[in-house]
N, C-alpha and C positions, 0 to 999 in steps of 0.2 A: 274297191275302186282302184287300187295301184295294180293288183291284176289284170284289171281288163286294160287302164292305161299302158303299162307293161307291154303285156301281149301283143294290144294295137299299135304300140311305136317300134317294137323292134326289129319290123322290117324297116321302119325309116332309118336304122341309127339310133333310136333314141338311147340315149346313155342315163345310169340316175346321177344328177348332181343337186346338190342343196343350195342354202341360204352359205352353209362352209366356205364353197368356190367363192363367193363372192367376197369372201376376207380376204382374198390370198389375189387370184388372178383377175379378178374384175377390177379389185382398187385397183390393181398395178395397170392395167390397162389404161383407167381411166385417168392416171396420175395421183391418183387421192396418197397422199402419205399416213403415213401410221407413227404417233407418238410414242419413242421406245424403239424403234426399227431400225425406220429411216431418220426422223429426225430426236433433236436432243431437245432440251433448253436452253443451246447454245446458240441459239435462232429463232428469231422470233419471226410470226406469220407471213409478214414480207418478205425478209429475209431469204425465206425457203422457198416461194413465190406459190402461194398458198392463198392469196387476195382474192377474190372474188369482183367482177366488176363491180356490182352496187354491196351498201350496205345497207340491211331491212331500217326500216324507220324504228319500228319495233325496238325499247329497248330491251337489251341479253347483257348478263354477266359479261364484262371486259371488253364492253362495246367502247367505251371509254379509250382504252391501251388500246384497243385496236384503231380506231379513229386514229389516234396521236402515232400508232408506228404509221399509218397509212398516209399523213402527211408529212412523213419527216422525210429530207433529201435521202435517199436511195443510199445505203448501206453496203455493205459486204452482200455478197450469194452465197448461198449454201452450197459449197464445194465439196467433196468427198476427198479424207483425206489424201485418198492414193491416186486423185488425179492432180498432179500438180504442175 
C-alpha cells in the first residue's frame, strides 16, 4: 500500500511525514506548549495562558487547582527570561 501511495503522490509533492512532525512543528504552530521545553513548574496553566474557554463538566485529576487558578485575579505571564 505505501508503494502505490508513494508512487501516486509524488508527482504531487507528496513528502513522508509521520505522527513525529506533529510533536515538533504542528504543536508549535498550533501554540500547544510542551512540559520541560517551553514551560517549567514555575507557572501554573494560566499563568502560561494555556486556559481553555470552557471547562468539561466531567470530573479529571486537578480539575480542582485548575478551577481555583482559573478564578484567581490574573497573576504574573510567562515571560521568557531573555525578553526583558
Amino acid at each position: 500500500m505505501w508503494d502505490s501511495l508513494w508512487d501516486a503522490g509524488r508527482s504531487s509533492g507528496l513528502i513522508p511525514a509521520g505522527i513525529g512532525v506533529y510533536g515538533t512543528t504542528g504543536r508549535l504552530e498550533k501554540g500547544y506548549r510542551a512540559f520541560g521545553a517551553e514551560l517549567t513548574g514555575d507557572f501554573n496553566l494560566v499563568e502560561a495562558g494555556m486556559t481553555r474557554p470552557r471547562v468539561k463538566a466531567q470530573d479529571f485529576v486537578g480539575k480542582a487547582a485548575y478551577l481555583e487558578q482559573r478564578s484567581a485575579p490574573p497573576g504574573r505571564g510567562a515571560v521568557h527570561p531573555d525578553h526583558r
